[in-house]
C-alpha positions in Angstrom: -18.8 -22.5 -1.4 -15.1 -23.5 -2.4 -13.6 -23.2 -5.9 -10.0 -25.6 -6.5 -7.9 -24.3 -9.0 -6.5 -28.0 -9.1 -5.4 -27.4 -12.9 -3.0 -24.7 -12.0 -1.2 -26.3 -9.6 -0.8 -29.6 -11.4 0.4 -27.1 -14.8 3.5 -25.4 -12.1 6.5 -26.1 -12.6 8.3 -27.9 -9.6 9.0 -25.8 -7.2 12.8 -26.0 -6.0 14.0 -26.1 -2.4 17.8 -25.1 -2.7 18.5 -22.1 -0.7 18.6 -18.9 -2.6 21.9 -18.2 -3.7 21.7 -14.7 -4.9 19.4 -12.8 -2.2 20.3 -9.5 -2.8 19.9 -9.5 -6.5 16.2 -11.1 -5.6 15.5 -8.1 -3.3 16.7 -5.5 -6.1 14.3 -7.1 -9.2 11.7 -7.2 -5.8 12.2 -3.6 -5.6 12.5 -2.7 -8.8 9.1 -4.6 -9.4 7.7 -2.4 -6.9 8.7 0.7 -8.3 7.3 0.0 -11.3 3.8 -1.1 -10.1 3.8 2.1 -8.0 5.0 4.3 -10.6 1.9 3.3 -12.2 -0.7 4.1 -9.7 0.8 7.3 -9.1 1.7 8.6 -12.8 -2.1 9.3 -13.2 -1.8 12.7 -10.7 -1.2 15.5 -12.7 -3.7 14.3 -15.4 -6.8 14.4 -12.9 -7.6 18.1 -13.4 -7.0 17.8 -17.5 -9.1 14.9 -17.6 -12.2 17.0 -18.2 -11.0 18.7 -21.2 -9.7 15.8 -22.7 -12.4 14.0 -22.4 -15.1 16.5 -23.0 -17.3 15.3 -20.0 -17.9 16.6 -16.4 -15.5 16.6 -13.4 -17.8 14.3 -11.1 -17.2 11.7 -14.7 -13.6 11.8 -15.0 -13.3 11.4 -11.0 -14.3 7.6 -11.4 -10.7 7.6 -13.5 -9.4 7.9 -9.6 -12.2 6.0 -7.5 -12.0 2.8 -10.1 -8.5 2.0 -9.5 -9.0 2.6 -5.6 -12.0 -0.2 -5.9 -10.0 -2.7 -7.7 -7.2 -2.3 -5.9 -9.3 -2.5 -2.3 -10.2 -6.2 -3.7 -7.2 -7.0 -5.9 -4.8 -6.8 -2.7 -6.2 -8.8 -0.6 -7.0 -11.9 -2.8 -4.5 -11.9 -4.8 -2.2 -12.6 -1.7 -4.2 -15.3 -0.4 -3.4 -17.0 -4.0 0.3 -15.9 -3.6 -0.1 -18.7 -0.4 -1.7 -21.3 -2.7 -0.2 -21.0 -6.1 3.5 -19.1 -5.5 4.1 -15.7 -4.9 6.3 -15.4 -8.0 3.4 -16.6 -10.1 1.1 -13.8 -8.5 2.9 -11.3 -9.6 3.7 -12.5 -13.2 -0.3 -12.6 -12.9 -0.8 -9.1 -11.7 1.8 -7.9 -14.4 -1.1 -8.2 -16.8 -3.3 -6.2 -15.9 -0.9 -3.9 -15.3 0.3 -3.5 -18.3 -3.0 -4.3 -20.8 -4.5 -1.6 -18.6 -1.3 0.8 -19.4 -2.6 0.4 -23.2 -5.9 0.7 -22.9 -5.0 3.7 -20.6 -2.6 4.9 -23.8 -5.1 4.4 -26.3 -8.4 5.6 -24.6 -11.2 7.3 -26.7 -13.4 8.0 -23.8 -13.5 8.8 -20.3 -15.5 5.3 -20.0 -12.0 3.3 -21.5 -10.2 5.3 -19.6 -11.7 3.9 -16.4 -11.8 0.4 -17.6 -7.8 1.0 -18.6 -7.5 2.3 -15.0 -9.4 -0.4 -13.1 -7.5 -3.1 -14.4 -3.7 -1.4 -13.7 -5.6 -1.1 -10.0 -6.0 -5.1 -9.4 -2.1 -5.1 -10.5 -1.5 -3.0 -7.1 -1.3 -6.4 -5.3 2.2 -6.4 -6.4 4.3 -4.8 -3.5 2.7 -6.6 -0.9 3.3 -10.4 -2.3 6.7 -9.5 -3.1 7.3 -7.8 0.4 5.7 -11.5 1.2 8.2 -13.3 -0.9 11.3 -11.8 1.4 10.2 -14.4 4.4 11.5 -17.7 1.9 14.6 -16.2 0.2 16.6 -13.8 1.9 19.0 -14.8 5.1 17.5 -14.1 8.5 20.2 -11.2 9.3 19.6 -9.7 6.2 15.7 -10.2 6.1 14.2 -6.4 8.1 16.4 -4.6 5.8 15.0 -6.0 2.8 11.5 -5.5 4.0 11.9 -2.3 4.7 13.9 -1.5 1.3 11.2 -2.6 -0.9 8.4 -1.0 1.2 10.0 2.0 0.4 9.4 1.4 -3.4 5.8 3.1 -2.4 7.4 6.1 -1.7 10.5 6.1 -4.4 7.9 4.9 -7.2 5.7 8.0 -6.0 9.2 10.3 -6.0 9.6 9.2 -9.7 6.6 9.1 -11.0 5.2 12.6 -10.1 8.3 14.5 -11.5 8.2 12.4 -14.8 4.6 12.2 -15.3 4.4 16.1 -14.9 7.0 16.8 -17.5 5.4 14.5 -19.6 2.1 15.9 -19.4 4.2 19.9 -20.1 6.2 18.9 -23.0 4.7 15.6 -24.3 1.2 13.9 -25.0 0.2 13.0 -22.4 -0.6 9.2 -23.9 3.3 8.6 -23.4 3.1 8.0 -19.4 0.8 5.2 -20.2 3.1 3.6 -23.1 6.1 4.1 -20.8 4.2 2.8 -17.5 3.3 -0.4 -19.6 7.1 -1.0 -20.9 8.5 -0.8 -17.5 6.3 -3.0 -16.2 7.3 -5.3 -18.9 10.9 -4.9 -18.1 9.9 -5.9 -14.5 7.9 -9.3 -14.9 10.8 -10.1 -17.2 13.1 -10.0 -14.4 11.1 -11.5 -11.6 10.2 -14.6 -14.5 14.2 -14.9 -15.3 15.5 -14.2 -11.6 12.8 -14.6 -8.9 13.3 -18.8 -8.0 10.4 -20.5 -8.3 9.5 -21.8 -4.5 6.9 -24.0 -2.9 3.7 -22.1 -2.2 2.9 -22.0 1.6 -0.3 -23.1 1.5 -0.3 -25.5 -1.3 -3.0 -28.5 -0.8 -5.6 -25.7 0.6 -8.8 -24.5 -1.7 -9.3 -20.7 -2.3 -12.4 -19.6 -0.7 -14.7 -18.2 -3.5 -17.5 -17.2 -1.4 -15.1 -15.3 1.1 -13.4 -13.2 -1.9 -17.0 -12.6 -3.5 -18.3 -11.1 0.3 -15.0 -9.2 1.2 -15.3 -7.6 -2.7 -18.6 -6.5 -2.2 -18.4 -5.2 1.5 -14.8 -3.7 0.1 -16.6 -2.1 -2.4 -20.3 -0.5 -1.1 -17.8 0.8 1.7 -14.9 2.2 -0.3 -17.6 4.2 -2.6 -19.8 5.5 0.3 -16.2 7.0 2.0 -14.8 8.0 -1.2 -18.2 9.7 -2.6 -20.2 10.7 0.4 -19.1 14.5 0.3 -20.6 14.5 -3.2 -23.4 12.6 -2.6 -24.5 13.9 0.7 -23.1 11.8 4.1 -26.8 11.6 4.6 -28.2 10.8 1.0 -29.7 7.2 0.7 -27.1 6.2 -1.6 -24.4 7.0 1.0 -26.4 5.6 3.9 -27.3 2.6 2.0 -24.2 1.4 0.8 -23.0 1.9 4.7 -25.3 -0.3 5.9 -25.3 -2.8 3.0 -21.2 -3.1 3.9 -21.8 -3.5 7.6 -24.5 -6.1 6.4 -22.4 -7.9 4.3 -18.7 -7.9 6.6 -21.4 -9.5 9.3 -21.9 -12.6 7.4 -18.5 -12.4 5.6 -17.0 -12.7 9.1 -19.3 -15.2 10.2 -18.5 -17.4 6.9 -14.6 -17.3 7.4 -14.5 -18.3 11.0 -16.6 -21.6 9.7 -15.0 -23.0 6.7 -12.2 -24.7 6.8 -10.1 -22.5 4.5 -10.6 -19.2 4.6 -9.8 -16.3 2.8 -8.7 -14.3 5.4 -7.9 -16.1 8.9 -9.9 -14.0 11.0 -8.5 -16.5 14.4 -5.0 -15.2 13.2 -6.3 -11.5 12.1 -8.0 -11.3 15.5 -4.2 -12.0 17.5 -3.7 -8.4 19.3 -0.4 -8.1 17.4 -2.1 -8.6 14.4 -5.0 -6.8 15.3 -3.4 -3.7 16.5 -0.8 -3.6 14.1 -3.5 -3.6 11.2 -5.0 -0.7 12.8 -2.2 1.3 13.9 -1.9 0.8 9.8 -5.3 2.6 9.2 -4.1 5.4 11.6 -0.5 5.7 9.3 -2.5 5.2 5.9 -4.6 8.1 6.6 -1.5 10.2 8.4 0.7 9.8 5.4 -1.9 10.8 2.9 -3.0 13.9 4.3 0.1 15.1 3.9 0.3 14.2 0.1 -3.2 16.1 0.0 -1.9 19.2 1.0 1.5 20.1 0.0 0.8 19.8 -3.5 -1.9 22.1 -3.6 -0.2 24.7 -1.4 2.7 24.9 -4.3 1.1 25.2 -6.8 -1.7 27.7 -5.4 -1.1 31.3 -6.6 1.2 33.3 -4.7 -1.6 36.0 -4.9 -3.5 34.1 -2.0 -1.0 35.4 0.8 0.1 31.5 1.6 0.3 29.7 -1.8 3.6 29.4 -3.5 2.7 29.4 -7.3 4.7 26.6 -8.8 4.3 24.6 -11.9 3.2 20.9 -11.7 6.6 20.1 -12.8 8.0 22.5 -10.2 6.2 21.0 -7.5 7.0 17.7 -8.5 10.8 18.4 -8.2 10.2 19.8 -4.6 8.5 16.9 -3.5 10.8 14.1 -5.2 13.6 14.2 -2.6 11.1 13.2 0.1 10.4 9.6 -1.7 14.6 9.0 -2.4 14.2 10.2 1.4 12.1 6.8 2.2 15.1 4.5 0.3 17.9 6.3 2.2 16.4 5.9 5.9 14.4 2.0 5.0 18.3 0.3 5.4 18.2 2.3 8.9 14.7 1.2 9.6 16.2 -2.7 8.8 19.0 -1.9 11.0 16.5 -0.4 14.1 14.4 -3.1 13.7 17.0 -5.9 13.9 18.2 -4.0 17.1 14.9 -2.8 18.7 11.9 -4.7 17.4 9.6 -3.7 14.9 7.6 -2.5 17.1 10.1 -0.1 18.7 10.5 1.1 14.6 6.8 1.6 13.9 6.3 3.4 17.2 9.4 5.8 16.1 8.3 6.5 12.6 5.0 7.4 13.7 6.0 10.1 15.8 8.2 11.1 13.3 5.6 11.7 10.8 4.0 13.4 13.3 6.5 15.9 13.9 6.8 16.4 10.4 3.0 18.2 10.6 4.7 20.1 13.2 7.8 21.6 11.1 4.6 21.6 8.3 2.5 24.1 10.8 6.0 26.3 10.9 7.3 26.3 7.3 4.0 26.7 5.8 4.8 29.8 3.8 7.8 28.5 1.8 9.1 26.0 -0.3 12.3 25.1 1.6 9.8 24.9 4.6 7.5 22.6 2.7 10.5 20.6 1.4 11.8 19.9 5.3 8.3 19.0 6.0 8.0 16.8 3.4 12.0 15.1 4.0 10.9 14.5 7.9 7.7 12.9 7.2 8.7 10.4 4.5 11.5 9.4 7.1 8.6 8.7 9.3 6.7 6.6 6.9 9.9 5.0 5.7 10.1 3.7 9.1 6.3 3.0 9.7 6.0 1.1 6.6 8.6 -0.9 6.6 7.8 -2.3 10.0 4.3 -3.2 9.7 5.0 -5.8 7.3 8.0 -7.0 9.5 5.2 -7.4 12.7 2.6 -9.3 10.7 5.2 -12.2 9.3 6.7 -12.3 12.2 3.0 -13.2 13.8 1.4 -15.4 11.7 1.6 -18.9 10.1 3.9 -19.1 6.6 1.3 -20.4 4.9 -0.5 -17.2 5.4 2.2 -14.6 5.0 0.9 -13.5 1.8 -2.6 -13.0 2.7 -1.9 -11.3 5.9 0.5 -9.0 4.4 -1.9 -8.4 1.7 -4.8 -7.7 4.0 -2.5 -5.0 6.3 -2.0 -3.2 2.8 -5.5 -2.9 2.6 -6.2 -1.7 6.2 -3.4 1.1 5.1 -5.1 1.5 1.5 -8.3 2.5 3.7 -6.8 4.9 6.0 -5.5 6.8 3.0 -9.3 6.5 1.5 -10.6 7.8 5.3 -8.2 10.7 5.1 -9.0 11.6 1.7 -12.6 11.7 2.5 -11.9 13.7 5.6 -9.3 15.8 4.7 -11.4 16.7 1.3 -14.0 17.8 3.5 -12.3 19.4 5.4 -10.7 21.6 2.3 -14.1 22.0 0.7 -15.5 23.6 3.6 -12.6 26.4 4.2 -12.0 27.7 1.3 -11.9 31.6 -0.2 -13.1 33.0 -3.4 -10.0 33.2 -6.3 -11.0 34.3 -9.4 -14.8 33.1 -8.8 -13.6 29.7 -7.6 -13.0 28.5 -4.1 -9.7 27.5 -2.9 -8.9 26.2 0.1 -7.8 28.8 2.6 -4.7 29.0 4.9 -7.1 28.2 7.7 -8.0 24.8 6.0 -4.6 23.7 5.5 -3.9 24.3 9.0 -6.8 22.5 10.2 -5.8 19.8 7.7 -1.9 19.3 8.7 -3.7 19.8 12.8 -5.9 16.4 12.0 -2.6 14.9 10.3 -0.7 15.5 13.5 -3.2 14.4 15.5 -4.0 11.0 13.5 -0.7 10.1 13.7 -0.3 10.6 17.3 -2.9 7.8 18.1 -1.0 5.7 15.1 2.0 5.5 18.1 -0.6 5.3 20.8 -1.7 2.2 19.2 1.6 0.5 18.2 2.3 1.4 21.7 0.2 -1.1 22.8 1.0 -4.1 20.6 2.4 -6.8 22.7 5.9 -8.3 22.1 6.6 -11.2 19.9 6.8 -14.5 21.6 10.2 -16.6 21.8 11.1 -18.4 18.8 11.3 -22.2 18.9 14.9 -21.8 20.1 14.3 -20.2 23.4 11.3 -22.3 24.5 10.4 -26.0 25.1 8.3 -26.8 21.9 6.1 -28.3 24.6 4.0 -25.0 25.8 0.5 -25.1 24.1 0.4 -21.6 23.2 4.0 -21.1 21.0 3.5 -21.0 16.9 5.7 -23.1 15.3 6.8 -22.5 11.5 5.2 -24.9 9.2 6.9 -28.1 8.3 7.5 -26.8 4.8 9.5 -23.5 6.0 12.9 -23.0 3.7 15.9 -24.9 5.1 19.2 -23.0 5.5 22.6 -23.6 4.7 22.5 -25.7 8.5 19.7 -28.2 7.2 17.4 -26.9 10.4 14.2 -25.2 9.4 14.8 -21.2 8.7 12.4 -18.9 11.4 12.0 -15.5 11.1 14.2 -13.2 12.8 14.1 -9.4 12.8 10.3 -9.5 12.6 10.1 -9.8 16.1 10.7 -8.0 19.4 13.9 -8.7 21.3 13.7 -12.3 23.8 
């Protein structure tokens, strides 16, 4: 089953071919845009304890506030880059504005806890917007220039996070708490604007190809039965029929989804090119640095703002520990220029396998500085160096090892293998809290133990994350270095942007050194 969204590309306006003039600015409203999209998924934090009491409903209720937007954006990310590839990256993510901001207002204006997860699902399928704009890099900016910019605006995760924590806190002490949501929706505004008057409009990589309906329905609803029996298998019961079901109904359904993309003739998701061991082991080196990266987000929040009665807890406010964590995301903008620079030197491969075991020796100075907020604060500064590193080559590997017309749904796709390594680790390391905790007032907290055990699994995560990039293989030679004669070299397609030479533009700095 094939559906052709003929109309939209016969309604586009033609797309231009004249080299970018202004890179840098293109890169900034990029970055800017991604900022924005991840100031919105993160803004939500210090609400999820109040959401009970606003709402007047249960805990295990509001919790679908969180779980909705992790389901839409599991299937948002990935499709909506494969129709970056047929339709224009820049008209993706004027598309995914949308939701973004509609779902900001029906976030802002919510009666219910049921609104309020409708509002939230719909700003998760506009999470699709860092990825196609970390795609869009490959056709405008300069060779030299192009690791650096991959790595700057991979970094918008973490500075958007950085932002967003700190301001959505204070919001939520001094303001109602309706205003993040007005706000998140107005600055998404502000960035569609500037991608619609400053992004160039550019011919879409795969243009002439059909989107694969059938593909996007399977991968949604294997995306989905396994995302819910990760995310609520500790509540359910890892043994209950709902959990077990939903297991087997996504191994069921990936079975026939991979059997259905390796036989039509466009697919979704390429599974030939997926399946390429730099590909391959890049994506789940990804999984590894998903789920190393949020542990750590799991854990130093709650050990700041957990009494200091409990021996280890260091008894600041939301705002407080907001403050304390927001140089660790500025952190991840500093270092991603370096990261460029490493990467244009070394390979992204060298960078990924150096920011991995940075973030794990972050857990290490984590284990060490446990009891203090300057500890915490280190801990935090030397793993977001890591992950500035990390994510900003990942990206840099996959263009640099697949097809143009697919740079958009590979990239999207390696954002999803890292959205469900942080879903893994939350399941794991939620557990893991759950399970060692001590009595407070009545309640259970975690205990000191638990955190250890937690930052321990962190460490240890990450360690097989460098393991694994260890082993990806080396780019091949580009086009330049080799007779175009040897069966097994990828070309760039014949519609790759031109430079200011006239030749055909490749892609340098995404791959390992000749």
């Amino acid at each position: 089953m094939h559906i052709e969204w003929s109309r939209m590309t016969t309604t586009a306006p033609a797309p231009t071919t004249a080299p970018v003039t202004r890179p840098g600015l293109v890169v900034a409203v990029l970055a800017f845009a991604g900022i924005a999209s991840s100031i919105t998924q993160t803004m939500v934090t210090p609400l999820i304890a109040r959401f009970p009491v606003i709402f007047d409903t249960p805990a295990s209720n509001t919790a679908w506030i969180v779980t909705a937007t992790l389901l839409a954006a599991a299937v948002a990310v990935p499709i909506s880059g494969r129709l970056g590839d047929l339709f224009g990256k820049r008209r993706m993510m004027l598309l995914l504005a949308l939701p973004l901001i509609i779902g900001g207002i029906v976030c802002a204006i919510a009666p219910s806890v049921e609104i309020m997860i409708v509002g939230r699902a719909l700003q998760g399928i506009g999470s699709g917007m860092v990825p196609l704009g970390i795609a869009l890099l490959r056709d405008v900016v300069p060779k030299e220039k192009l690791s650096s910019a991959i790595a700057t605006v991979s970094a918008t995760l973490g500075v958007g996070g950085a932002i967003g924590m700190p301001l959505s806190a204070a919001v939520v002490e001094f303001a109602d708490w309706r205003v993040l949501f007005w706000a998140g929706s107005g600055v998404t505004v502000l960035a569609a604007l500037a991608i619609w008057w400053l992004v160039p409009v550019l011919p879409a990589g795969a243009s002439g190809q059909r989107f694969d309906g059938l593909g996007a329905v399977g991968l949604a609803v294997g995306l989905i039965a396994l995302i819910l029996a990760v995310s609520k298998g500790s509540e359910w019961g890892w043994a209950s029929w709902p959990t077990l079901g939903l297991f087997g109904l996504a191994v069921v359904v990936f079975a026939l989804w991979g059997l259905w993309e390796t036989r039509t003739k466009d697919p979704l998701v390429d599974l030939r090119t997926t399946a390429r061991p730099r590909v391959l082991l890049t994506n789940i080196a990804s999984i590894f640095v998903g789920f190393g990266m949020y542990a750590s987000m799991l854990v130093m929040p709650q050990l700041l703002q957990l009494p200091s009665s409990t021996g280890y807890g260091l008894g600041q406010s939301i705002l407080a520990a907001g403050l304390w964590m927001a140089p660790a995301g500025l952190m991840m903008l500093l270092l991603s220029p370096v990261g460029g620079r490493i990467t244009d030197a070394r390979g992204p491969k060298f960078t990924l396998a150096l920011g991995t075991v940075i973030l794990a020796a972050g857990y290490g100075v984590a284990l060490v500085g446990l009891g203090s907020t300057w500890g915490l604060l280190i801990t935090s500064l030397v793993i977001n160096s890591g992950v500035a590193f990390a994510y900003g080559a990942m990206p840099a590997i996959i263009m640099g090892a697949v097809p143009r017309s697919e740079t958009a749904a590979a990239n999207g796709f390696n954002t999803l293998m890292r959205s469900l390594g942080t879903t893994i680790g939350a399941a794991i390391i939620g557990v893991v809290l759950a399970q060692m905790t001590i009595p407070l007032g009545g309640i259970p907290v975690p205990s000191e133990a638990g955190f250890r055990t937690a930052l321990l699994i962190g460490a240890g995560v990450t360690l097989v994350a460098a393991l694994v990039a260890a082993f990806i293989p080396k780019a091949k030679p580009t086009p330049e270095s080799e007779p175009a004669s040897k069966p097994e070299q990828e070309t760039e397609p014949t519609d790759a942007p031109i430079d200011g030479a006239g030749a055909p533009r490749t892609l340098v700095g995404a791959g390992e050194p000749a």
